[in-house]
N, C-alpha and C positions, 0 to 999 in steps of 0.2 A: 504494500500500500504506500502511495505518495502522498507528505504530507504538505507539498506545495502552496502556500499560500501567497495571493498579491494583495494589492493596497487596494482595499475595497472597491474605489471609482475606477480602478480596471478592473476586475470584475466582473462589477457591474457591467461597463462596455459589454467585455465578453456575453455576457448572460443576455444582451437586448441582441446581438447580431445574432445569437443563437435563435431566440427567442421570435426575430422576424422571420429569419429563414424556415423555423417551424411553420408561422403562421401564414406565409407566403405557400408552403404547400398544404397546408392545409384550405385556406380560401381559394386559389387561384388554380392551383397545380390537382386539384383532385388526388391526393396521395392518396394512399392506401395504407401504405408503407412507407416509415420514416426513419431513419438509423442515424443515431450520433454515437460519433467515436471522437477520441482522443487522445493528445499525451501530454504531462502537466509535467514539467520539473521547475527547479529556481532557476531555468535558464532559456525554455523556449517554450511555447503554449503552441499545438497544434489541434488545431477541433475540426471537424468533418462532418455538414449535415449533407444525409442524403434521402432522397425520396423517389419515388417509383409514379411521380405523376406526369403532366403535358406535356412538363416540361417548355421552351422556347428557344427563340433566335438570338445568343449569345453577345451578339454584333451588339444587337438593340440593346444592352443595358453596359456599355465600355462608354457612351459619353454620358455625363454627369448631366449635363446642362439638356441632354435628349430628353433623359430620362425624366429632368424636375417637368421638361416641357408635356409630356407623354403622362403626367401625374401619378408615376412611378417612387412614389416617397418614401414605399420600406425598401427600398433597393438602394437610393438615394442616401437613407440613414445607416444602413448598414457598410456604405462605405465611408459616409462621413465620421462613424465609432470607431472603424478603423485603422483611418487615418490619424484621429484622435492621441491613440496609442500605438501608433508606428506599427501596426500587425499588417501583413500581407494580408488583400482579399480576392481571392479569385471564385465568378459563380461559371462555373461549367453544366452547360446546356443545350440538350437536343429534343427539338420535338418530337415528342412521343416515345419518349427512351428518360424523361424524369432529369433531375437537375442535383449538382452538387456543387454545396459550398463548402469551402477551403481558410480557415482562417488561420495562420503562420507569424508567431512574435517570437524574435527573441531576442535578448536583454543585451543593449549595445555598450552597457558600463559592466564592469567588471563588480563583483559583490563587494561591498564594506567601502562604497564611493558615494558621499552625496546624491546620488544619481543612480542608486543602483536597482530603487524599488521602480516600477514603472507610475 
């Protein structure tokens, strides 16, 4: 067992990009089927939501300003959370094969630095 902890307001982050991606396949994506995986140490956070629904065209959600325009705003939020805290977000998707998100942080200071909690 890992006993990983961050600084709550990252976290949290984490917990809301999760938390959208869930409910993006839930409203929109007709899941069925939803799997979260991941890997937590005090140096890099990898989380993985996947679902088995519509899925979509990939293309359409890489520009920001498309997206606010398309009123596309949990898509929107979940990369502004993760820009927030510096994590990688990548959403891979095909219609009709269901969609995954990808979120990748790890800790660009070294432990026991000013800097070191996110």
């Amino acid at each position: 067992m890992n006993d990983a902890r961050f600084d709550p307001d990252f976290e949290a982050y984490l917990y809301w990009i999760v938390r959208q991606a869930c409910d993006n396949a839930l409203r929109h994506a007709g899941a069925r089927r939803i799997c979260l995986r991941g890997e937590l140490n005090n140096h890099q956070v990898l989380l993985v939501v996947e679902d088995d629904g519509v899925g979509f065209k990939v293309g359409e959600q890489r520009n920001l300003l498309e997206l606010l325009n398309k009123r596309h705003f949990g898509l929107v939020g979940m990369h502004e959370r993760a820009a927030i805290i510096a994590a990688q977000l990548s959403i891979d998707s095909e219609i009709g094969q269901g969609t995954r998100v990808t979120i990748r942080w790890k800790r660009s200071f070294p432990p026991n630095t000013r800097y070191s909690s996110p």
